[in-house]
C-alpha positions as CSV (number, residue, x, y, z in Angstrom):
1,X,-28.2,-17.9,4.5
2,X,-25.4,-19.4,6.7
3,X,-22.2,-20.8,4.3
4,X,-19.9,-23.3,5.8
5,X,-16.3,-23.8,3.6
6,X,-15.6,-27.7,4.0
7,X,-11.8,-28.7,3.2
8,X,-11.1,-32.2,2.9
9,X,-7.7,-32.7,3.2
10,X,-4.8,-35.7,3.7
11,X,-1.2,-34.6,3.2
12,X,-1.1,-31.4,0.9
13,X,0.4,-29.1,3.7
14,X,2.1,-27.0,1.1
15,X,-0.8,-25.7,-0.2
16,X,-3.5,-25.7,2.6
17,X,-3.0,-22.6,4.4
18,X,-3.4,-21.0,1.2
19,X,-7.0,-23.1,0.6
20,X,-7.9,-22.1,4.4
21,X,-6.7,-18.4,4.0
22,X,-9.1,-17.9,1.2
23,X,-12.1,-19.7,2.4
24,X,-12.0,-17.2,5.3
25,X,-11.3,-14.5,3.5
26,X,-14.8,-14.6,1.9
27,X,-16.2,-14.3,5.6
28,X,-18.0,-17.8,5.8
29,X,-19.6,-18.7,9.0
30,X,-17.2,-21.6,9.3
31,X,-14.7,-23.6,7.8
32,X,-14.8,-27.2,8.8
33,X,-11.1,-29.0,7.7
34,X,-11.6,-32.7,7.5
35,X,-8.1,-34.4,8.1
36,X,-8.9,-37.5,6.0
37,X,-5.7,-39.6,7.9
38,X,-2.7,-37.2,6.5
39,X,0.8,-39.0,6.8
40,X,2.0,-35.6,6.7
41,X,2.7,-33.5,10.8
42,X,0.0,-30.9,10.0
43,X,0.3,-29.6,14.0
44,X,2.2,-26.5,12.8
45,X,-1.2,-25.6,10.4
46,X,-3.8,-26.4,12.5
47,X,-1.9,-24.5,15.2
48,X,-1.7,-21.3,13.0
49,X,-5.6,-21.2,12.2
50,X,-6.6,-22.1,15.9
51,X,-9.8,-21.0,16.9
52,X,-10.8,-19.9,13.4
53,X,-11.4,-23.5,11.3
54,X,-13.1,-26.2,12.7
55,X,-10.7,-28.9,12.7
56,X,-11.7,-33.0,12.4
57,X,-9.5,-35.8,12.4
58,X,-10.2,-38.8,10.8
59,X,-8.9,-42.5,9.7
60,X,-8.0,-42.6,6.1
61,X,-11.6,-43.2,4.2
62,X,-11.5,-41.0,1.1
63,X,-12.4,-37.8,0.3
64,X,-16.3,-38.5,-0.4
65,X,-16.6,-39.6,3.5
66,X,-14.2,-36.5,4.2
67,X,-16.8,-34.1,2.7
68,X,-19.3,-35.9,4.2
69,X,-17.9,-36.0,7.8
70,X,-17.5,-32.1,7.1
71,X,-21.1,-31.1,5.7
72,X,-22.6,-33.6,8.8
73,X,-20.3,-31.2,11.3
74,X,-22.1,-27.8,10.5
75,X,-25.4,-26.4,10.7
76,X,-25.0,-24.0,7.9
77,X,-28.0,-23.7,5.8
78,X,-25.5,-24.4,2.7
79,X,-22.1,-25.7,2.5
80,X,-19.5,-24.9,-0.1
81,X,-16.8,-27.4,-0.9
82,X,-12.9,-27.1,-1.0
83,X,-10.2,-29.1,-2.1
84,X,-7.1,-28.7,-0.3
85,X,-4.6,-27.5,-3.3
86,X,-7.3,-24.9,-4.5
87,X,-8.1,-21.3,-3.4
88,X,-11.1,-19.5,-3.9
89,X,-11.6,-16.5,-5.8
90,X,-12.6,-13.4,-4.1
91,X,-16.2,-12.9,-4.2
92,X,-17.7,-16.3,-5.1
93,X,-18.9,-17.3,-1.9
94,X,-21.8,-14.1,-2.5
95,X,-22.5,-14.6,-5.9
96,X,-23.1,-18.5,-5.8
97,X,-24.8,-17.8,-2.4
98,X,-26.9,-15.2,-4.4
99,X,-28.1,-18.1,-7.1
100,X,-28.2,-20.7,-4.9
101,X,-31.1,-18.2,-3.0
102,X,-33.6,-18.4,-6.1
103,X,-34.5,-21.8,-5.4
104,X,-31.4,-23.6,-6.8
105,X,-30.5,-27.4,-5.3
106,X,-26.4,-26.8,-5.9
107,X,-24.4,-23.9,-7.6
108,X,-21.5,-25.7,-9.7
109,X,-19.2,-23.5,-11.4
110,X,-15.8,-22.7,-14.3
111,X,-12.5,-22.8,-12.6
112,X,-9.0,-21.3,-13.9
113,X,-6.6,-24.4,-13.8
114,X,-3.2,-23.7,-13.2
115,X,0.0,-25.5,-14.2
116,X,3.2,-23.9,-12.2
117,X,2.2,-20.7,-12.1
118,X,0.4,-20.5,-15.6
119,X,-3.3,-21.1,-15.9
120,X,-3.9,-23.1,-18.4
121,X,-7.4,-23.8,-19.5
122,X,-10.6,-22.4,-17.8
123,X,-14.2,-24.1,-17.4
124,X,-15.2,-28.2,-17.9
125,X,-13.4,-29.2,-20.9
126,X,-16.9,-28.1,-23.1
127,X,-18.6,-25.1,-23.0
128,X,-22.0,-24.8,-20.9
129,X,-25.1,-22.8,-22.8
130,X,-27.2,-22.6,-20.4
131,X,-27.2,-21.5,-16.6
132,X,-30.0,-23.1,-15.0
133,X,-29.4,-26.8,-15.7
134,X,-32.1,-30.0,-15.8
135,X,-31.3,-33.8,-15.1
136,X,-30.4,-34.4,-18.7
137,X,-28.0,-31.8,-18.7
138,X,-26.2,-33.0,-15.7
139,X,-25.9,-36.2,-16.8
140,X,-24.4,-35.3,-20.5
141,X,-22.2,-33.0,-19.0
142,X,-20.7,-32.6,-15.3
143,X,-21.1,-29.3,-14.5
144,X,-17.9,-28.9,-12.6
145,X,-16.2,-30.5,-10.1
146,X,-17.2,-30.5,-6.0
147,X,-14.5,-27.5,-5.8
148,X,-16.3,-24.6,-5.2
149,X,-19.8,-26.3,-5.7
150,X,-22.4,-24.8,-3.1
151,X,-25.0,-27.1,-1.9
152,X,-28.1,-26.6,0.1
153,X,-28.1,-28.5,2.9
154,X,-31.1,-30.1,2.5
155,X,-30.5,-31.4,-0.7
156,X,-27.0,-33.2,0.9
157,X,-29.7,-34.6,3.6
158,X,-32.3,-35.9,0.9
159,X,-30.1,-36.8,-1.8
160,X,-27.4,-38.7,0.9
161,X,-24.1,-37.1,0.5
162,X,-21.3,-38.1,-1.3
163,X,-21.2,-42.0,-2.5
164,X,-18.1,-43.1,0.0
165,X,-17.6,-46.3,-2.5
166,X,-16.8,-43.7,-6.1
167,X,-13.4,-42.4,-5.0
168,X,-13.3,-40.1,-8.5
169,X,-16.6,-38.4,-10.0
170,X,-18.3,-38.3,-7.1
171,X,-19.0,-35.1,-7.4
172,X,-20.7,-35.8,-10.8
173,X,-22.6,-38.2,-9.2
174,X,-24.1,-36.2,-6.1
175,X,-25.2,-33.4,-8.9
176,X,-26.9,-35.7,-11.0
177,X,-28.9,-36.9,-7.6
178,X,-29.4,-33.6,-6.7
179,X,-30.5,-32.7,-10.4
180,X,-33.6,-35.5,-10.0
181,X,-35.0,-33.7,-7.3
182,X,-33.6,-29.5,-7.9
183,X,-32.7,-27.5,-10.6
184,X,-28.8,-26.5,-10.4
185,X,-27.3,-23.6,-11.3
186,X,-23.8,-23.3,-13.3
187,X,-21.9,-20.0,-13.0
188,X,-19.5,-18.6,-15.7
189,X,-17.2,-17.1,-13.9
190,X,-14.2,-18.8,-12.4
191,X,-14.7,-19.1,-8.6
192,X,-11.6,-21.9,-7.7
193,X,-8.2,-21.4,-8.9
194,X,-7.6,-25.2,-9.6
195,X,-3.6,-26.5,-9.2
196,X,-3.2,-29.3,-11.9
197,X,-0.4,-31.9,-10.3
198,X,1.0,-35.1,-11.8
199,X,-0.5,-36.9,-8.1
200,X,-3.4,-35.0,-7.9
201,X,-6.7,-36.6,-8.6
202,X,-7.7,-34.2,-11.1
203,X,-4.4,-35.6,-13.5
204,X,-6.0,-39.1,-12.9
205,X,-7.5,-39.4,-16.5
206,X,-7.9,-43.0,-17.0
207,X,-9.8,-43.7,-13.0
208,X,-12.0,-40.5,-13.8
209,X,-13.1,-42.3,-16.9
210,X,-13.9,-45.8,-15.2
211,X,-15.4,-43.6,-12.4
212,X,-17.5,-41.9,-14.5
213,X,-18.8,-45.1,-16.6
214,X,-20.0,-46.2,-13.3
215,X,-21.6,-43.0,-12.1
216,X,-23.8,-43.1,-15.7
217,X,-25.0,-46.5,-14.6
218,X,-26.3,-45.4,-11.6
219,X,-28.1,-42.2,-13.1
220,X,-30.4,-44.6,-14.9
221,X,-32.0,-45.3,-11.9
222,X,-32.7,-41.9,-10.5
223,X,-33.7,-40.9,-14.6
224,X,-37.5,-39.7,-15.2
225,X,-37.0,-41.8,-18.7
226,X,-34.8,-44.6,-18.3
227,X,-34.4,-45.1,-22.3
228,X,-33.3,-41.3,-22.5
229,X,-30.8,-41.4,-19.5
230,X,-29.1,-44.4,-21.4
231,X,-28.8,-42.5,-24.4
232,X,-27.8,-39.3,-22.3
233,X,-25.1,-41.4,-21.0
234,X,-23.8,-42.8,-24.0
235,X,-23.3,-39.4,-25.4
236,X,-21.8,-38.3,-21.9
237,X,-19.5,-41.6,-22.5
238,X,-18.2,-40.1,-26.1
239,X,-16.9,-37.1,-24.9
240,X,-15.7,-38.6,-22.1
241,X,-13.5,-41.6,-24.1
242,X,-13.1,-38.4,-26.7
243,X,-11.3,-36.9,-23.9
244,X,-8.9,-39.2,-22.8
245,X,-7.7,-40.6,-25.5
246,X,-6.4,-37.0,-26.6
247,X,-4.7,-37.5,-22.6
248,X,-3.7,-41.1,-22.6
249,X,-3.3,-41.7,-26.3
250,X,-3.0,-45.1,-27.8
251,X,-3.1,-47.0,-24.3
252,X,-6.1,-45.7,-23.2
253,X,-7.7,-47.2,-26.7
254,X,-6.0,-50.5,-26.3
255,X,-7.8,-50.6,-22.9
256,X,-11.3,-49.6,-24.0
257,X,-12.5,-50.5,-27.0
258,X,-15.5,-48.7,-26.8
259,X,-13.3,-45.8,-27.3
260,X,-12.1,-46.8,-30.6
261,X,-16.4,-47.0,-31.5
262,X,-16.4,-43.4,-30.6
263,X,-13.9,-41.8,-32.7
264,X,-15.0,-44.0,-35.5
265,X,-18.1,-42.2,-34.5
266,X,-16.5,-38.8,-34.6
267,X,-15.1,-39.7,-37.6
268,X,-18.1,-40.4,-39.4
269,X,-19.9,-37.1,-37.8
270,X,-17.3,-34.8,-39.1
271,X,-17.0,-36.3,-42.8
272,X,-21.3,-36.3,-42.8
273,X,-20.8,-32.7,-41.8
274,X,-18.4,-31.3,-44.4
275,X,-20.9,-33.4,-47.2
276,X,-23.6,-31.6,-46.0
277,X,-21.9,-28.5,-46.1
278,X,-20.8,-29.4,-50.1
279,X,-24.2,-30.0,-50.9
280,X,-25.2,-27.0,-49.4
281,X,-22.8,-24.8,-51.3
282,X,-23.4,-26.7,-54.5
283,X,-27.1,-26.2,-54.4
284,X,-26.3,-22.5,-53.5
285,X,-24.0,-22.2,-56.7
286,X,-26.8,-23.8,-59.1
């Protein structure tokens, strides 16, 4: 099976060649770079890697047409997506390649985020039991971002690509489409070494969330049971207001009520929890 590495990319100079150098490092077919309309004189790069990346420039759309104008420019059988600040681990390429090969739709995977030199956190934010993943799954819990995801071509071609209007969790998005039609696979072991930066889109707490509310809406449709995908996504929706109000704090409440609901909600859970567990204990003592 033919792997193509697609970078999207606009600015970020300081850290491409390092994304570049380790895309071909794991011996890919081809790296397609998608210049999504960089500000930025990125001549000096694209001179360096000459004849090595396949290198398109486009007008500013956004990184979901990027990818897409990258996976459309290769005939690899699967494509494996970069951003432009990561690096990939050595080795991943193979072993997602491997598990994509049993009959997976998409490999996602954990990744070691990094804060100035110190990593900081691995993996999705909550931990992932299982490895072969169904469309509830997906849609309770993104499996990873489109950083070192590997996709099978044809499920880019049937499920249509990257949504060009969701500028943040698209990724989510495309899995949970390719999760109504394949099974996906998540892998526990790091494959991306993820910078986190104050302008980066992965700091963007508050647009994730609003992005994500959007991208449960549209799951709904693509849902076997349309009553269970709304409850799917509500509990997807608690962890995900769960989440940034420990990032945002009291604005991010003030802005969505909803939030305030779920950690009333969490609130409830836990004392119901510690009862049980006295009741338990008491009728173990008697």
């Amino acid at each position: 099976m033919r792997v193509a590495v697609v970078i999207p990319c606009r600015n970020g100079g300081t850290f491409l060649p390092d994304a570049i150098e380790s895309a071909l490092a794991e011996g890919v077919a081809e790296v397609v770079l998608v210049d999504d309309g960089s500000s930025e004189d990125l001549s000096p790069i694209r001179a360096t890697f000459e004849g090595r990346v396949h290198w398109i420039t486009q007008p500013p759309l956004g990184v979901s047409a990027a990818r897409n104008t990258g996976w459309q420019a290769t005939d690899a059988e699967a494509v494996l997506f970069l951003d432009a600040d990561d690096r990939l681990r050595s080795g991943t390429v193979s072993r997602r390649q491997a598990m994509l090969a049993e009959g997976a739709g998409a490999v996602c995977g954990n990744a070691l985020f990094w804060d100035e030199g110190l990593a900081i956190r691995q993996g999705v934010g909550r931990s992932l039991e299982r490895t072969t993943l169904g469309f509830r799954d997906v849609v309770r819990q993104n499996p990873g971002g489109a950083s070192g995801c590997l996709v099978l071509r044809e499920a880019l071609e049937r499920c249509g690509g990257f949504d060009p209007v969701l500028q943040r969790a698209e990724d989510w998005d495309l899995i949970i489409r390719i999760a109504s039609r394949y099974p996906v696979v998540y892998d526990n072991e790091p494959g991306v070494d993820v910078r986190v930066r104050a302008d980066s889109l992965t700091a963007a707490a508050e647009g994730v969330y609003r992005s994500a509310c959007q991208v449960l809406l549209k799951a709904v449709v693509y849902a076997p049971s349309r009553r269970q995908a709304w409850l799917d996504g509500h509990i997807a929706r608690f962890h995900l207001a769960l989440d940034a109000t420990q990032r945002l704090g009291p604005r991010f409440v003030a802005q969505h009520p909803e939030a305030a609901l779920y950690q009333a909600l969490r609130v409830v859970r836990f004392v119901a929890h510690r009862v049980g567990r006295g009741r338990g204990g008491a009728c173990a003592s008697s």
